[in-house]
N, C-alpha and C positions, 0 to 999 in steps of 0.2 A: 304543415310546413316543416320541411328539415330544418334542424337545427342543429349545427356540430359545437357537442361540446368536449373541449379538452383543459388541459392545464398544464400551467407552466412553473417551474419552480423557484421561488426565489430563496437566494442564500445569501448566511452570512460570510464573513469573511474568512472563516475556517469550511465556505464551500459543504457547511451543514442545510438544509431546507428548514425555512422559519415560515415561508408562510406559499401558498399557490394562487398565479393569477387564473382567473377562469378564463378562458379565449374561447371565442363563439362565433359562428358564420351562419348565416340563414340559410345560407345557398351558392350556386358558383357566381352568382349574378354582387355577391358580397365583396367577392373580390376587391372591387373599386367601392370603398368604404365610404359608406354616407349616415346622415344623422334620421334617415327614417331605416337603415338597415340596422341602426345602431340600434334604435328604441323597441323592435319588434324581436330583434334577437337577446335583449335583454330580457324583455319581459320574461321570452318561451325557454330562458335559460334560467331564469329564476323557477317556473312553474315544474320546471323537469328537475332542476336543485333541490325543491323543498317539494314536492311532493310526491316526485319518481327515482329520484336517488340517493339525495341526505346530502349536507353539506359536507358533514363531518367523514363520508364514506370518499369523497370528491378529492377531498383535501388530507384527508387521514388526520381529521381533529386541530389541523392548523390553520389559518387565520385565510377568507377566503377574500383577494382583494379583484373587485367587479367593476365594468367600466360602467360608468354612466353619461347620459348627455344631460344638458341645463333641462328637459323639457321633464325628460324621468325623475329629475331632481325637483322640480319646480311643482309634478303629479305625483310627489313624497311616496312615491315608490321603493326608496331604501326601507323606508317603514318595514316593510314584508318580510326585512330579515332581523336576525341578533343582533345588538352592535355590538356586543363581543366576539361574534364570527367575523366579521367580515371589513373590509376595508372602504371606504367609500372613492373613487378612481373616478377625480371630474376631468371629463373628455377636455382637451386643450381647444375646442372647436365652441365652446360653451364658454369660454375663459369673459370676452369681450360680451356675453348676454348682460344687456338690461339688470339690476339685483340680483345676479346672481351669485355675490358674496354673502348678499344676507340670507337667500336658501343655506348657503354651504354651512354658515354660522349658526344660524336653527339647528340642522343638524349635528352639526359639532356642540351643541348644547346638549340634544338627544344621547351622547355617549357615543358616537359614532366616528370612527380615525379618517381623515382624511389623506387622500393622496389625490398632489396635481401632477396630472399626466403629460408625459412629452414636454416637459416644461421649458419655456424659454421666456426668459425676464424681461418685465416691461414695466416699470416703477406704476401704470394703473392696476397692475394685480399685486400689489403690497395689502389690500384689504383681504383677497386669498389667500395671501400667504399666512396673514394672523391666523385663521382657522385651521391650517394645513400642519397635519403632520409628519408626512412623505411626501417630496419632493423627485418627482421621478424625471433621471439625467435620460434623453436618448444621445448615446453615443456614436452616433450615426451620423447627425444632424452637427454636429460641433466638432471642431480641430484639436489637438491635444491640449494647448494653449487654454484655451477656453473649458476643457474638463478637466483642468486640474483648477480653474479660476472659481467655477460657478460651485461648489461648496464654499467655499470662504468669502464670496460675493453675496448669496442668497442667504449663505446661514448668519453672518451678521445683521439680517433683520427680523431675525425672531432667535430664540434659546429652542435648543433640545430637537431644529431641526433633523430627521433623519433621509439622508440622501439616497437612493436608490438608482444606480446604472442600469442602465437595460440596455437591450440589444447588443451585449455583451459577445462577441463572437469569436475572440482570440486568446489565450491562458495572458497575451501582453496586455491587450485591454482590461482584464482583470487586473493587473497587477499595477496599471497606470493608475485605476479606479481605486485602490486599496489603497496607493499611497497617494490620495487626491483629497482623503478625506471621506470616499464611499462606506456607507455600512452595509446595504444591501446590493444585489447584484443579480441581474438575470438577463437570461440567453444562454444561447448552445456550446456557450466555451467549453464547457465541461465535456463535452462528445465531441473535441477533435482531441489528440495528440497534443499536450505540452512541451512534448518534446520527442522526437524520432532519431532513436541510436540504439546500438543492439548494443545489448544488455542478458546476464547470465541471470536465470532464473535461482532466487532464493533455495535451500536445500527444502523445504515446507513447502514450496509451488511447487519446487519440484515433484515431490511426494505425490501430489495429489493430482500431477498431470499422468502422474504413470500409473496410477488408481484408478482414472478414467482411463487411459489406452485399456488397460485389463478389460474394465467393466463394458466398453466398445466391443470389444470381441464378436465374431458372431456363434464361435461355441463356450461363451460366456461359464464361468464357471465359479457359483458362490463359495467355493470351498476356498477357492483362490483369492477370492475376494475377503470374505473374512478372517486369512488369515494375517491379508496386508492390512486390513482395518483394525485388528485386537494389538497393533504393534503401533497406533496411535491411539491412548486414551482420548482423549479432547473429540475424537471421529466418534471410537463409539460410543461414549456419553452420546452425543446429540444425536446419532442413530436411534439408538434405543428411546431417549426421550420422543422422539419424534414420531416412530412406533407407540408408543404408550399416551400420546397425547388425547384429546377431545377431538381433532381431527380427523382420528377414524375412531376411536371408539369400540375398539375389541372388548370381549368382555374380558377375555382372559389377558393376565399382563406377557409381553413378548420380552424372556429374557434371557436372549443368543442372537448373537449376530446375524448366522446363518437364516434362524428363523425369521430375523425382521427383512433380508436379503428378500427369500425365498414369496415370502407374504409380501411383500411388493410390486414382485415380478419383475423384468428386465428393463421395461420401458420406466413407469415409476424410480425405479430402482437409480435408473438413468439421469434421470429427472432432480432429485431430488441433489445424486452427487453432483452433477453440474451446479444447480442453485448454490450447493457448497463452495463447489471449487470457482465461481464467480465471486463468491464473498471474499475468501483466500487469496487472488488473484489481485483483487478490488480494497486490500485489507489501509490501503495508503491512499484510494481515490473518495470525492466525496461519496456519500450515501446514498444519494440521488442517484448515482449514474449507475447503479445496483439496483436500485427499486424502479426505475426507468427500463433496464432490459428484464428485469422479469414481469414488470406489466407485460412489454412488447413479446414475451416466450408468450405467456399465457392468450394474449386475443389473437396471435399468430396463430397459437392451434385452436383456439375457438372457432376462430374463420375458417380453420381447415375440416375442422366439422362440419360448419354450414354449406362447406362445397362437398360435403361425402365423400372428404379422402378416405381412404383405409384406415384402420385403428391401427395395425403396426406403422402407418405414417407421422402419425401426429404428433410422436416423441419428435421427427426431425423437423418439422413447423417450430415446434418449442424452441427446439436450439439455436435454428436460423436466429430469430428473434431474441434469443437470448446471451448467443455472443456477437449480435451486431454491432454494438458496441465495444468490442474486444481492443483494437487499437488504439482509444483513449482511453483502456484501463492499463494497459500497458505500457504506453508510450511505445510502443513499435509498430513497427509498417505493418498493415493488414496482410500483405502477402507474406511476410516471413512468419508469421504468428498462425495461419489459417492450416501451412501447409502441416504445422505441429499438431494440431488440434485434431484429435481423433474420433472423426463424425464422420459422418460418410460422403461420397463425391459429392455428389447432390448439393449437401448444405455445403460444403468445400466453396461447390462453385455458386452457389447462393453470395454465399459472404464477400467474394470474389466480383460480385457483377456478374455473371452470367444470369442470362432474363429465363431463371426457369419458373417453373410454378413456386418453389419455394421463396423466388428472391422477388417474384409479383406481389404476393401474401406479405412480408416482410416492407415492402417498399409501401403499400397499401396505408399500414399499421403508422409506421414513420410519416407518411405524407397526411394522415389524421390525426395526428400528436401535436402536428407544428399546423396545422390549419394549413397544409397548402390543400387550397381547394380546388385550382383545376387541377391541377396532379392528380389530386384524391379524388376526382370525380372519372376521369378519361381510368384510370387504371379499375375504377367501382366498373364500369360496363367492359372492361374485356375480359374481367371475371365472372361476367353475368352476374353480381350481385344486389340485392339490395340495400338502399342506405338504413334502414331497419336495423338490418341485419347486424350491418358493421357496429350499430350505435351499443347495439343488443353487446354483442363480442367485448365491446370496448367497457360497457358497464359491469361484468360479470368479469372481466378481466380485473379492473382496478376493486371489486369486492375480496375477490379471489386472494389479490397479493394483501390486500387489507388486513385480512383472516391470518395469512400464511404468517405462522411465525419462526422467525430463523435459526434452526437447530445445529 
C-alpha cells in the first residue's frame, strides 16, 4: 500500500521549528478523510517511522506530533513509540467516543503529551482538556473574534495550556495568532511574501549575488573566483572547513582556495555557493523556510536521476527547487527577483511557471510536501514515475540535508 509520508513544521514565535507534524495519505482515494483511512495510514506510517526511517531522521531529533483516531488509542498503539519523541494528536472525530478521556488519561499517565486536534469547545470535552497539553486552534474554521477569544476561553480551564494555530496561511494570521495568546503555529505563511516592495539589496547579499553571477559563467574561471572569496574571510573559513570536513574525507587536508574550487568541480562548486548565498539571503527569515528549499534542491535532483537526466543537468534540478522559494525569503515579487538570479533560462522559466521538465519535477516535490494528493499523483504518471521512487527521493533527500552541515 502507498503511503505518503511527509511533514510539517511547527513554530514558535520567533518562527524557529520546535517540533514536526507527520502528515500521511494512503492513497489518492485518501483525499476525502475517514476514520478507516485514518487507522491503516497510521499504522503503515509508524512501521515505515520506526523501522525504515527513524524518527529522529523524520523530524531532525524534534518532537514528533502523530494523528491518532479513538480506535488506535483504544488498540494502545502509541505504545509503539517514545513518549518523549512524540506527541499524541487525538483526532476531533474521536472527541464524542464512548471513554475515550480515560484512554487519553492512561496515556497521559504513560508520559505521553497530548494534543486535541481541530479543536472546538464543548463543555462535555472539559474531561479532555484535563489531560491535554496542546490545544490545536484551526484557523480556518473560526472568525477573528473567536481566535483571539478561544486561548483565554479554553485556557482558563486548566494552567500551563499551550495553544497551537494551524492552518496558518498569511504573515496577518500569524501575527493575529501571536497577539491572541498563540505559542505555536503552523502552515505555509512562511512561503508567501510578508510583504511585496522593492527593496535595495544589503552590501553582503550584494557580495554574494555577484560571486554567484561569476561562478554561473559558462567559461567559469577559479582564479576569479578565489580571488573574490580570499577578500571575504567568513567565505573562506567555511570553504575550506567544508573541504576538510568527514563529508568527503580526503586524506590529505585542502589548504587554498583554488584547490578546494577545483576539487569540487563547477557543478558541486555551484551547489554548495547557492546553499550559501540562500543562508545569506534567508539570514532575517525563519530557518525552516532554508532547510525546506534545500530538502526540495536535493529530491529535485534525486528525481532527476531517477528519470536519467544528464549529470551536467542535475546542478539545475537543484536550483529550481532551491530557490523556489526565493520570493518569501525576500519579500519581492518572483518576477523581479528571478530575472536577477544568474541560472540559466531553463530554471529562469521553471521559477516563473513555465510547465518545463524542471518546473514538473519541482511542482512534483511541492505537491508531495503539502500532501496534495491528486496533484501529486496526475503529475506521478506524466512523468512516468513510480510512487517508489518518489518516496525513495524524498527519504534520501531529508537524510541528506540531515547530514549536511552549514559551512
Amino acid at each position: 500500500m502507498d503511503v505518503v509520508v511527509a511533514r510539517q513544521p511547527i513554530f514558535n514565535r520567533y518562527k524557529k521549528a520546535k517540533a514536526y507534524e507527520l502528515l500521511f495519505r494512503k492513497s489518492l482515494s485518501s483525499i476525502s478523510y475517514d476514520a478507516f483511512d485514518g487507522e491503516t495510514s497510521t499504522v503503515e506510517l509508524l512501521k515505515a517511522s520506526l523501522s525504515v526511517i527513524g524518527l529522529d531522521i523524520l523530524t531532525n531529533g524534534l518532537p514528533a506530533f502523530i494523528n491518532f483516531t479513538g480506535k488506535l488509542l483504544r488498540d494502545d498503539v502509541p505504545s509503539l513509540l517514545p513518549p518523549d519523541k512524540v506527541v499524541i494528536e487525538v483526532l476531533e472525530t474521536s472527541y464524542d467516543e464512548v471513554g475515550i478521556s480515560d484512554v487519553v488519561k492512561d496515556l497521559k499517565k504513560k508520559g505521553y503529551k497530548i494534543a486535541l486536534d481541530d479543536f472546538l469547545y464543548k463543555t462535555e470535552y472539559d474531561n479532555l482538556i484535563e489531560s491535554a497539553d496542546y490545544i490545536k486552534v484551526d484557523f480556518l474554521q473560526l472568525n477573528d473574534d473567536e481566535k483571539k477569544e478561544y486561548p483565554k476561553k479554553v485556557g482558563s480551564l486548566k494552567n500551563n495550556l499551550i495553544f497551537l494555530a494551524e492552518k496558518i496561511e498569511t504573515y496577518d494570521d500569524f501575527l493575529l495568532a501571536k497577539e491572541s495568546g498563540y505559542s505555536l503555529f503552523q502552515g505555509y505563511f512562511f512561503s508567501k511574501p510578508s510583504s511585496v516592495a522593492r527593496k535595495n539589496f544589503p552590501v553582503r547579499k550584494q557580495f554574494i549575488l555577484n560571486l554567484l553571477e561569476e561562478a554561473y559563467k559558462e567559461d567559469w574561471k577559479p582564479d576569479v573566483l578565489e580571488d573574490m572569496i580570499k577578500k571575504d574571510l567568513s567565505l573562506s573559513l567555511r570553504l575550506l572547513k567544508f573541504m576538510n570536513s568527514v563529508y568527503f574525507g580526503f586524506r590529505n587536508k585542502v589548504n587554498s582556495i583554488k584547490q578546494a574550487i577545483v576539487l569540487l568541480g563547477r557543478n558541486e562548486f555551484l551547489k554548495w555557493l547557492s546553499l550559501i548565498a540562500l543562508g545569506e539571503l534567508a539570514d532575517d527569515k525563519p530557518e525552516e523556510l532554508v532547510t525546506l528549499s534545500i530538502l526540495r534542491a536535493k529530491m529535485c535532483e534525486n528525481i532527476a536521476q531517477i528519470l536519467n537526466r544528464k549529470k551536467d543537468e542535475l546542478s539545475s534540478f537543484f536550483l529550481t527547487g532551491l530557490f523556489s522559494s526565493i520570493d518569501a525569503l525576500l519579500d519581492l515579487p518572483r518576477s523581479e527577483i528571478i530575472s536577477e538570479l544568474p541560472v540559466n533560462d531553463c530554471v529562469k522559466d521553471a521559477l516563473l511557471g513555465v510547465k518545463n521538465i524542471y518546473f514538473d519535477v519541482c511542482e512534483l516535490v511541492i505537491f508531495y510536501e503539502k500532501t496534495e494528493i491528486d496533484k501529486f499523483y496526475k503529475l506521478l504518471g506524466k512523468l512516468n514515475l513510480k510512487f517508489d521512487d518518489v518516496i525513495k527521493a524524498y527519504l534520501e533527500a531529508i537524510k541528506w540535508s540531515s547530514q549536511l552541515i552549514t559551512f
